[in-house]
DSSP file (Angstrom, degrees, kcal/mol; ACC not computed):
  #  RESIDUE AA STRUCTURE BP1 BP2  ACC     N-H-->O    O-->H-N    N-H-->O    O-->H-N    TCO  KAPPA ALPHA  PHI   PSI    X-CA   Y-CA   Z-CA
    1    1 A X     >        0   0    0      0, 0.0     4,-0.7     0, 0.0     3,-0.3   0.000 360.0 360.0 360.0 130.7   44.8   63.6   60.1
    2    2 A X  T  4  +     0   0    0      1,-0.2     0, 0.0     2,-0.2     0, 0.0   0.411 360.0  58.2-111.1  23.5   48.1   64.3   60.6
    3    3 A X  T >> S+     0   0    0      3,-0.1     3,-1.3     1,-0.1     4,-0.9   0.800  93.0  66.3 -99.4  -7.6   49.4   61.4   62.8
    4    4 A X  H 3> S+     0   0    0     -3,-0.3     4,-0.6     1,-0.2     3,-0.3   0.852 102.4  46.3 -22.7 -67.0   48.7   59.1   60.7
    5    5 A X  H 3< S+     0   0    0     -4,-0.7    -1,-0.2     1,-0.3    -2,-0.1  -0.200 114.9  52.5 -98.4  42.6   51.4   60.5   58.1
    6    6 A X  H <4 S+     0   0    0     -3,-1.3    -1,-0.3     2,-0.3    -2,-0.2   0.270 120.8  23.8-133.8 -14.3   53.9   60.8   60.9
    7    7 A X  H  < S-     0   0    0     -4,-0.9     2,-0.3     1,-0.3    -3,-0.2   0.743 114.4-107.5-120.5 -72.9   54.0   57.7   62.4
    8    8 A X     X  -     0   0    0     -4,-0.6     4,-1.1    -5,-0.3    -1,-0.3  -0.732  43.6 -95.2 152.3 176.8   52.7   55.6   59.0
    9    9 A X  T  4 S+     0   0    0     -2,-0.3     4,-0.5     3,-0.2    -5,-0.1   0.150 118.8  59.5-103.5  16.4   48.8   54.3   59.5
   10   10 A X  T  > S+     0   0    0     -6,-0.2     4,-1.8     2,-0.1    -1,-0.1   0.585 114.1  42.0-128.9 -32.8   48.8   50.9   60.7
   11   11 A X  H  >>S+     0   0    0     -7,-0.2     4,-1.7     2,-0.1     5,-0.6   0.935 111.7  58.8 -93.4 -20.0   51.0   52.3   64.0
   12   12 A X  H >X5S+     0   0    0     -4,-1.1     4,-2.6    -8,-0.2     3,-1.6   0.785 112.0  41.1  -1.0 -91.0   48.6   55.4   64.0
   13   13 A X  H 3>5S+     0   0    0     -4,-0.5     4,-2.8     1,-0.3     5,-0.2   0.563 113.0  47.1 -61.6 -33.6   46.0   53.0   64.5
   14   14 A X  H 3X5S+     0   0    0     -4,-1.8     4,-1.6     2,-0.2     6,-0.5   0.752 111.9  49.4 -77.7 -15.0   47.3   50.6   66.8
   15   15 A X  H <X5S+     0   0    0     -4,-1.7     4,-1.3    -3,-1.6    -2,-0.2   0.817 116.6  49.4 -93.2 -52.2   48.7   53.5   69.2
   16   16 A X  H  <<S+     0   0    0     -4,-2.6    -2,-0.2    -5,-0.6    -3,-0.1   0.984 118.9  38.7 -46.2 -45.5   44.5   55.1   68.8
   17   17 A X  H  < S+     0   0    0     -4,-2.8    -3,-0.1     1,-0.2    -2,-0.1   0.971 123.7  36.4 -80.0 -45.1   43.0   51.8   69.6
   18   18 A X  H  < S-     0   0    0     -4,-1.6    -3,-0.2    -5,-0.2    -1,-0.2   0.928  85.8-145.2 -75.4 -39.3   45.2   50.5   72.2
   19   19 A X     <  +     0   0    0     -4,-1.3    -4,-0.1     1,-0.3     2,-0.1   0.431  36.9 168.1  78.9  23.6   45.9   53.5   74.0
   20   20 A X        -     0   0    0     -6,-0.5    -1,-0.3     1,-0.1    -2,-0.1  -0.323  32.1-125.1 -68.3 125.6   49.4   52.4   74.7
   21   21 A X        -     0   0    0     -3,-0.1     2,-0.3    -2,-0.1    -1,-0.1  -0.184  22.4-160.7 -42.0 145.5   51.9   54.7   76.0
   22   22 A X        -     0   0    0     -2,-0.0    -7,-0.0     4,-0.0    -1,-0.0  -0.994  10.7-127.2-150.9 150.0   55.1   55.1   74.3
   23   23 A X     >  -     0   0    0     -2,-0.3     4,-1.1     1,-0.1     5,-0.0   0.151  37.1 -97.6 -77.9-176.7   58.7   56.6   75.5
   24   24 A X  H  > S+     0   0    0      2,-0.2     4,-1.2     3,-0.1     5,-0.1   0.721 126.3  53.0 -79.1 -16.9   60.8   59.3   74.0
   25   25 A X  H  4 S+     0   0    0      2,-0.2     4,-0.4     3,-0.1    -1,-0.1   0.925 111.2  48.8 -98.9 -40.1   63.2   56.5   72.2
   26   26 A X  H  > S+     0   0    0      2,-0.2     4,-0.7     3,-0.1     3,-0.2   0.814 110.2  53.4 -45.6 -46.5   59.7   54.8   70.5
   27   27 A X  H ><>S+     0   0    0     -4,-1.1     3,-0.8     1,-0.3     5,-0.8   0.943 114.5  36.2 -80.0 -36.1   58.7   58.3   69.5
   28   28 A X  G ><5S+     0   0    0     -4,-1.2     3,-0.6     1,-0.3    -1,-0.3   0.687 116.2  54.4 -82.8 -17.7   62.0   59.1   67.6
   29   29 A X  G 345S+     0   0    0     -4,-0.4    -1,-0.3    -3,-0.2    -2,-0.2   0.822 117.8  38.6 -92.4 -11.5   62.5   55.3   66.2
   30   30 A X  G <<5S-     0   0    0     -3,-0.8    -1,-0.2    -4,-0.7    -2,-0.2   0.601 119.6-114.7-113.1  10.9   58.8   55.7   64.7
   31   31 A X  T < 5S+     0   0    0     -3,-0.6    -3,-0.2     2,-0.3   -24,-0.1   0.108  79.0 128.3  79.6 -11.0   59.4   59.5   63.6
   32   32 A X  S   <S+     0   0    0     -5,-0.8     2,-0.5    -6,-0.2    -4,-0.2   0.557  78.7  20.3 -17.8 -36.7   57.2   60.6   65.7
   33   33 A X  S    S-     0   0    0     -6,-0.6    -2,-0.3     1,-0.1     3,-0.1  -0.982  76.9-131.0-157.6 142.3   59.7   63.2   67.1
   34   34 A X  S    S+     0   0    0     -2,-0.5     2,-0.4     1,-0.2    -1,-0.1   0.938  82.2   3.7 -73.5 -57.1   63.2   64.3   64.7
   35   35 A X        -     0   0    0     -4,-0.0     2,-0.7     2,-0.0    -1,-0.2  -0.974  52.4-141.2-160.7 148.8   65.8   63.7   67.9
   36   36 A X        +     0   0    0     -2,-0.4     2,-0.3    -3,-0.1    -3,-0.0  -0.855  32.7 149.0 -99.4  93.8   66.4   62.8   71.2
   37   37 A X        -     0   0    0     -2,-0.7     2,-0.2     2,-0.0     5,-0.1  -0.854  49.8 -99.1-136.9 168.9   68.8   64.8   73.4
   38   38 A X    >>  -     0   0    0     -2,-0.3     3,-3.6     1,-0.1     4,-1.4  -0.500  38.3 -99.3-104.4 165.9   68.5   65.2   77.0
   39   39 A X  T 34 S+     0   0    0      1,-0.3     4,-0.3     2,-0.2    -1,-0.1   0.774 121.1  57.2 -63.3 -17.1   67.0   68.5   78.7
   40   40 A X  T 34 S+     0   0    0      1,-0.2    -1,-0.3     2,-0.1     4,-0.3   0.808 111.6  48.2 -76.1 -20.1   70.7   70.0   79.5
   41   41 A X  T X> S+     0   0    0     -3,-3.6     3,-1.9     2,-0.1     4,-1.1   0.843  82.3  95.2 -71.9 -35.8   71.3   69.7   75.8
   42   42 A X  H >X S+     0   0    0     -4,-1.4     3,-3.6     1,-0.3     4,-0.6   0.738  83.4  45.3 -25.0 -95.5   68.4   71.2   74.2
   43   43 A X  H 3> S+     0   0    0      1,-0.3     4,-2.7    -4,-0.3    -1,-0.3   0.703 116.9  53.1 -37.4 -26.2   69.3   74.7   73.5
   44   44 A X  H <> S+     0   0    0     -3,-1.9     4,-2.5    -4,-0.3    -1,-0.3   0.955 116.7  35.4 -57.3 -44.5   72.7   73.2   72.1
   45   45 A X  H <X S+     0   0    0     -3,-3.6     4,-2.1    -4,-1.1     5,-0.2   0.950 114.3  59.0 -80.8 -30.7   71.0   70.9   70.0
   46   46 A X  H  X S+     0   0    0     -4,-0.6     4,-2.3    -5,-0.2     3,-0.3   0.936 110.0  43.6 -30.7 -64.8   68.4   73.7   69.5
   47   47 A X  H  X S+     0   0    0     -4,-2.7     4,-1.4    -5,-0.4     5,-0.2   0.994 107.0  57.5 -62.1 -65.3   71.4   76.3   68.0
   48   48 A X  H  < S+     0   0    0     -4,-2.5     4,-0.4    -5,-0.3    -1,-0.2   0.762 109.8  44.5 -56.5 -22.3   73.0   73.8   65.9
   49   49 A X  H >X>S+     0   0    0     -4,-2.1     4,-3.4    -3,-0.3     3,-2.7   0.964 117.3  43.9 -46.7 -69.7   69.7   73.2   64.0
   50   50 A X  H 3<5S+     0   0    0     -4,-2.3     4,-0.5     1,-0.3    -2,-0.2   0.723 114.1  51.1 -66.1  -9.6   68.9   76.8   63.7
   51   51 A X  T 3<5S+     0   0    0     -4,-1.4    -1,-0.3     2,-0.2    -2,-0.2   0.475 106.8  52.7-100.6  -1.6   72.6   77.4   62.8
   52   52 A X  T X45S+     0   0    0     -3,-2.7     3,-1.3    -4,-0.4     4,-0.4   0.704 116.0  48.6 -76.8 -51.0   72.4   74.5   59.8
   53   53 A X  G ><5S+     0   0    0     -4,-3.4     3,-1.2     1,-0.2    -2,-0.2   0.879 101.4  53.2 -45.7 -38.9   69.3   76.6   58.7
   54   54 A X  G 3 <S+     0   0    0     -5,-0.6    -1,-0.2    -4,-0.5    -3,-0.1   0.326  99.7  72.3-109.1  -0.6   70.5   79.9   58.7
   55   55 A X  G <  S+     0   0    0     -3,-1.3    -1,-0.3     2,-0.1     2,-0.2   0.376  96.1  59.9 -90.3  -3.7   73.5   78.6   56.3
   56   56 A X  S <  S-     0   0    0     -3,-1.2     2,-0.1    -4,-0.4     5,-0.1  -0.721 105.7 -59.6-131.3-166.5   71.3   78.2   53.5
   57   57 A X     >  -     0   0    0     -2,-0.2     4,-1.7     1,-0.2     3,-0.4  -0.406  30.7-159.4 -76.9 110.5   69.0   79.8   51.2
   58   58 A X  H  > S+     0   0    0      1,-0.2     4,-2.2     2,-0.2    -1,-0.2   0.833  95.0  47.6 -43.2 -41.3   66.3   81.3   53.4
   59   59 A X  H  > S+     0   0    0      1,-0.2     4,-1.1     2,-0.2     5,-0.2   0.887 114.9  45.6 -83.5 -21.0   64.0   81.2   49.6
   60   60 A X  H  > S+     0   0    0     -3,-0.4     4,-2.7     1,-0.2     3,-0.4   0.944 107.6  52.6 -90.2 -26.7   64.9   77.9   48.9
   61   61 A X  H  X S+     0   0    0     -4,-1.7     4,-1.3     1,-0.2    -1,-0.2   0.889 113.9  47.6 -51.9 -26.4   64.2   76.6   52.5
   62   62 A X  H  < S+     0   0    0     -4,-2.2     4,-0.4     1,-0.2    -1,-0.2   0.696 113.3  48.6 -98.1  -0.6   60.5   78.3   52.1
   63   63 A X  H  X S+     0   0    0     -4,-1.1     4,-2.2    -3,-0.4     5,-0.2   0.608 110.4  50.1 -88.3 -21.5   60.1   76.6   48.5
   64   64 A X  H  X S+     0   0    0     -4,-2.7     4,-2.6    -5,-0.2     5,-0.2   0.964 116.9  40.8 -84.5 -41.1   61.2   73.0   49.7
   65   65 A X  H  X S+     0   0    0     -4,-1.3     4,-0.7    -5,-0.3    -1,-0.2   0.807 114.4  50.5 -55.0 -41.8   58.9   73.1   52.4
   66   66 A X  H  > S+     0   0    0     -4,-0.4     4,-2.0     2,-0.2     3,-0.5   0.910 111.3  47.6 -79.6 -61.7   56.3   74.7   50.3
   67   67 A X  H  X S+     0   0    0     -4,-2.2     4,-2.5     2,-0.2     5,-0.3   0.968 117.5  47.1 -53.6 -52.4   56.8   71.7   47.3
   68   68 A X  H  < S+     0   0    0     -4,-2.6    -2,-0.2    -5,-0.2    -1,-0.2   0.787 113.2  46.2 -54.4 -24.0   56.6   68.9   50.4
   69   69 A X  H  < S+     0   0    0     -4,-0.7     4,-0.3    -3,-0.5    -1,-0.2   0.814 118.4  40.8 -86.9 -41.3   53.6   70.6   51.8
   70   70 A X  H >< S+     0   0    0     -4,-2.0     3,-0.7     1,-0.2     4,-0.3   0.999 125.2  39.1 -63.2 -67.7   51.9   70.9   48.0
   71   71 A X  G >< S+     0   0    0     -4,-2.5     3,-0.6     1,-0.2    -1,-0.2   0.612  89.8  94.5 -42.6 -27.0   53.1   67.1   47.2
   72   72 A X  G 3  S+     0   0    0     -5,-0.3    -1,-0.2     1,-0.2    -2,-0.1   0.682  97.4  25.4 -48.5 -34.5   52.4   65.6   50.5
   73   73 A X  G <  S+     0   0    0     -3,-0.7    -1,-0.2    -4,-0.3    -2,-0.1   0.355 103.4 119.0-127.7 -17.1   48.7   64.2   49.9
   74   74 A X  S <  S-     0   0    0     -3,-0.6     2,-0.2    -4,-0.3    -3,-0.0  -0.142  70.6-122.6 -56.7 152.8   49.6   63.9   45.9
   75   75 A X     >  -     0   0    0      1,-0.1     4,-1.2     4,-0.0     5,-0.3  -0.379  46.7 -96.5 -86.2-179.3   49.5   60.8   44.0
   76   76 A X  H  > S+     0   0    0      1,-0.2     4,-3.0     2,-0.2     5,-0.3   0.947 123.5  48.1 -63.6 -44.8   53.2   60.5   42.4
   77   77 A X  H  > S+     0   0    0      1,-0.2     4,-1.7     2,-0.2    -1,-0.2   0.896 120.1  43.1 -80.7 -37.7   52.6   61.9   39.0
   78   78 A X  H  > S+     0   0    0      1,-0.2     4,-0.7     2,-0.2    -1,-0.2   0.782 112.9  47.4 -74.1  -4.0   50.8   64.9   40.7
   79   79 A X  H >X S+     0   0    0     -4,-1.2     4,-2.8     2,-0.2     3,-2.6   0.929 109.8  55.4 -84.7 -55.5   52.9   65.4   43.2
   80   80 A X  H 3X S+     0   0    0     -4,-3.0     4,-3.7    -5,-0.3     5,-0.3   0.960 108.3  51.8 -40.1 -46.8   55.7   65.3   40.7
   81   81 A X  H 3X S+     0   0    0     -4,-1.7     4,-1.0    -5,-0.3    -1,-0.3   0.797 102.9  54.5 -66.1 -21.7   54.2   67.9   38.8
   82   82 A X  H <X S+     0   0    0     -3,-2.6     4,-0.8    -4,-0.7    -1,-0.2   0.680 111.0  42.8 -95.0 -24.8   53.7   70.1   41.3
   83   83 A X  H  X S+     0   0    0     -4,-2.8     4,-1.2     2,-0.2    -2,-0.2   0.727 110.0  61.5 -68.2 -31.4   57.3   70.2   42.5
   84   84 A X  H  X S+     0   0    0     -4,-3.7     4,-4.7    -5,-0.4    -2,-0.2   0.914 104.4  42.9 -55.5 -50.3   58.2   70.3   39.4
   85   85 A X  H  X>S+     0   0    0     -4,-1.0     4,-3.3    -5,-0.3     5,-0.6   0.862 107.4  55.4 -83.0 -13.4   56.6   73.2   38.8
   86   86 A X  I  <>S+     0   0    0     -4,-0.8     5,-2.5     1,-0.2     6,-0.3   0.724 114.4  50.2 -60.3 -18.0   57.6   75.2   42.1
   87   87 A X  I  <>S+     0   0    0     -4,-1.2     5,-4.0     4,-0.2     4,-0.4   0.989 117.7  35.1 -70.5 -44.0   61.1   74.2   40.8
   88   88 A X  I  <5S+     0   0    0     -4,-4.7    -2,-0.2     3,-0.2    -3,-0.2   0.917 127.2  39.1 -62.2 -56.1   60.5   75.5   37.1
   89   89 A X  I  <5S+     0   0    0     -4,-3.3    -1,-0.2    -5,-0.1    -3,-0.2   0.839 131.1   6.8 -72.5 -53.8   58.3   78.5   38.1
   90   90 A X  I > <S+     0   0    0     -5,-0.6     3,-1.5    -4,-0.2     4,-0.2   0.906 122.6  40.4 -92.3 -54.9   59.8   79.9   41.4
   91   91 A X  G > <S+     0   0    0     -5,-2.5     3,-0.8    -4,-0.4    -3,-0.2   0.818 113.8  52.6 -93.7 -33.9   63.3   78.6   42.7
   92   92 A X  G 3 <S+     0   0    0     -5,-4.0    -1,-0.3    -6,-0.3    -4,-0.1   0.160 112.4  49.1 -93.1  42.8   65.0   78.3   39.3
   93   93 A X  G <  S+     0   0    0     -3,-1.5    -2,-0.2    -6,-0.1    -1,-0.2   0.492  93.2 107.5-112.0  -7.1   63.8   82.3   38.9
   94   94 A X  S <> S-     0   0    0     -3,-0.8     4,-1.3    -4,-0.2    -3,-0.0  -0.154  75.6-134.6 -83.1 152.8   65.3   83.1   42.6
   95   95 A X  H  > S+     0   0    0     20,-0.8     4,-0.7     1,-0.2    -1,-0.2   0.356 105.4  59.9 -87.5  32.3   68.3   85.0   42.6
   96   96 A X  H  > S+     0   0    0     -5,-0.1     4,-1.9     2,-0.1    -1,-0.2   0.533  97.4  59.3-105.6 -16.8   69.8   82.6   45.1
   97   97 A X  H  4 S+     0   0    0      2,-0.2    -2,-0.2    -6,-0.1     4,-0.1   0.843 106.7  49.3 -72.6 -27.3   69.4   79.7   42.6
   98   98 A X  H >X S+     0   0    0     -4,-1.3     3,-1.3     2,-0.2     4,-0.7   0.965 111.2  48.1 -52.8 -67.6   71.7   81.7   40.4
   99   99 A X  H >X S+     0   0    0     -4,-0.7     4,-1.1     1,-0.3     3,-0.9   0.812 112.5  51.1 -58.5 -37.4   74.3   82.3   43.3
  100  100 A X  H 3< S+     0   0    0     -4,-1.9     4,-0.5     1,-0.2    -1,-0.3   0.733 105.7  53.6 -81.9 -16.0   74.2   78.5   44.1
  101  101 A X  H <4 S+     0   0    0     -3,-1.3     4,-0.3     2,-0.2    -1,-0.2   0.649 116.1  36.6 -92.1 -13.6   74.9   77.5   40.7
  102  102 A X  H XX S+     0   0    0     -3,-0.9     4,-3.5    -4,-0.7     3,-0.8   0.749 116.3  50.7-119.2 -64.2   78.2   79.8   40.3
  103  103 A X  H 3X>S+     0   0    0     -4,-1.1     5,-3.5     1,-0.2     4,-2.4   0.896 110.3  53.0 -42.9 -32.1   79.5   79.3   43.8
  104  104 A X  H 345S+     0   0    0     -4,-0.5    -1,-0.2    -5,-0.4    -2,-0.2   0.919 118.4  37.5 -68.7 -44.1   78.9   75.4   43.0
  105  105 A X  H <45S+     0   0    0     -3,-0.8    -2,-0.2    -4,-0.3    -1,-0.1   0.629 118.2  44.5 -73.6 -21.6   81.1   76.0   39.7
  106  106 A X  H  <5S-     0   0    0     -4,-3.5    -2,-0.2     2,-0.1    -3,-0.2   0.932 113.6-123.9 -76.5 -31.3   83.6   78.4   41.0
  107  107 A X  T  <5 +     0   0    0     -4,-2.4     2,-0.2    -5,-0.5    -3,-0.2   0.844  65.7 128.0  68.7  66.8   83.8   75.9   44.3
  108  108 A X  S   <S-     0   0    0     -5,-3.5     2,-0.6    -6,-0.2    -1,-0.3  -0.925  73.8 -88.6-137.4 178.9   83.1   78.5   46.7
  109  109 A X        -     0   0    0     -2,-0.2    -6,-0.0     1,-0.1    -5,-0.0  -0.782  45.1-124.2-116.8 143.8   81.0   79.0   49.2
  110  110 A X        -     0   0    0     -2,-0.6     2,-0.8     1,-0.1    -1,-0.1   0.223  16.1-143.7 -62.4 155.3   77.4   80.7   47.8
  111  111 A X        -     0   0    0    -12,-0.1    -1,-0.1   -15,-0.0   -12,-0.1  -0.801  23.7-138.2-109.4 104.5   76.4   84.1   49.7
  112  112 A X        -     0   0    0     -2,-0.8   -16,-0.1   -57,-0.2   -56,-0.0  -0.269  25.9-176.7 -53.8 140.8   72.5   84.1   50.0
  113  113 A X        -     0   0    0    -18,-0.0    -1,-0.1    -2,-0.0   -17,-0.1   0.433  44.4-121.4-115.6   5.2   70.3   87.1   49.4
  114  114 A X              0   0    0      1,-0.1    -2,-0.1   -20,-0.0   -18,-0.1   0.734 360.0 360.0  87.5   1.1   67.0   85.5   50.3
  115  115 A X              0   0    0    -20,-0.0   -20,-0.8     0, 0.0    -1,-0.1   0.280 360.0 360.0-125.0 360.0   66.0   86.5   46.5
């Protein structure tokens, strides 16, 4: 179930049993929801997300997501292992892991290719 492992399980349970309502400022304090901004803001706060995204490595965004999603339900040593190996296998083959590694030593900033 996956509100359980958004809120934690003990307020899961208590928010199932009681059937207690909760605001927009209780759903962000419990995680529930990332951020709170009011409806004339959205699409502002909306762009500056998608424009924090769209500055970094499209393959590494879909491999961190992809190792959290693998790890999520893992005990630690499997979970470890299984990032581990998305690191080993995939993202240090990508050529953007390359590009991040030389822009990080020249001290510039990397151009992604998504590769």
């Amino acid at each position: 179930m996956l509100f359980p492992k958004l809120v934690g399980r003990r307020k899961a349970l208590e928010l199932i049993l009681t059937g207690d309502r909760i605001d927009a400022k209780e759903a962000e304090r419990i995680g529930l929801v990332n951020k709170m901004v009011p409806a004339n803001e959205l699409q502002k706060a909306v762009d500056e997300l998608v424009e924090k995204l769209r500055a970094k490595s499209p393959i590494v965004l879909r491999l961190t997501r992809k190792a959290i999603y693998e790890a999520l339900d893992l005990d630690f040593d499997d979970g470890l292992a299984a990032v581990t190996d998305i690191y080993l296998k995939e993202l240090m083959k990508s050529e953007d892991a390359v590009e991040g590694l030389k822009a990080f030593l020249e001290k510039r900033k990397p151009v992604w290719k998504g590769k």
